[in-house]
N, C-alpha and C positions, 0 to 999 in steps of 0.2 A: 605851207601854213595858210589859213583862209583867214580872211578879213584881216587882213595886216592893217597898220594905223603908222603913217607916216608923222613923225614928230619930229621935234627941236631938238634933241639933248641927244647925247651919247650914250652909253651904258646898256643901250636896250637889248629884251630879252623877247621872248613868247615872240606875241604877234606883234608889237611892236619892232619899225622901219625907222631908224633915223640916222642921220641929222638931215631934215630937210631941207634949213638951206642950203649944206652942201652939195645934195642930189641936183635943187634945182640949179646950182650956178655949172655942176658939171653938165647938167641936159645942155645950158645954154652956149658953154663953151665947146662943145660938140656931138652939136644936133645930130639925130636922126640921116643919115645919109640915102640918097634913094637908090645905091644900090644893097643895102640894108633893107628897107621896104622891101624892095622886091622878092629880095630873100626869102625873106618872111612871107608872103605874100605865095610863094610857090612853095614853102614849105607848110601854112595851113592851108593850098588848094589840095596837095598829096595825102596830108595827114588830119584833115576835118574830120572826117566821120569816126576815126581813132578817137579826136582831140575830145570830141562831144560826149563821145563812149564813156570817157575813161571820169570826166567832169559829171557825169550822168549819175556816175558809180561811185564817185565819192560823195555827192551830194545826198544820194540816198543811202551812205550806210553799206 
């Protein structure tokens, strides 16, 4: 879904993301890991030009 919208309440549908303070208390209770990063980080060095592709073609339709 594009343009999601992170909110307060439960029940959400469409583009609506919630309950945001539970998203942020869980980021906080367990951050990001750096070998998480890296992951990532070597799975968009492998799949960039896919990733852009694919973001290119939904964007236009």
């Amino acid at each position: 879904m594009a343009n999601l919208s992170l909110i307060d309440k439960t029940g959400t549908s469409g583009n609506e993301l919630g309950k945001l303070c539970t998203l942020l208390e869980w980021h906080e209770q367990d951050p990001v890991s750096d070998w998480e990063r890296r992951r990532n980080e070597r799975i968009y060095e492998r799949h960039a030009k896919a990733i852009v592709t694919l973001l290119l073609i939904t964007l236009n339709g």
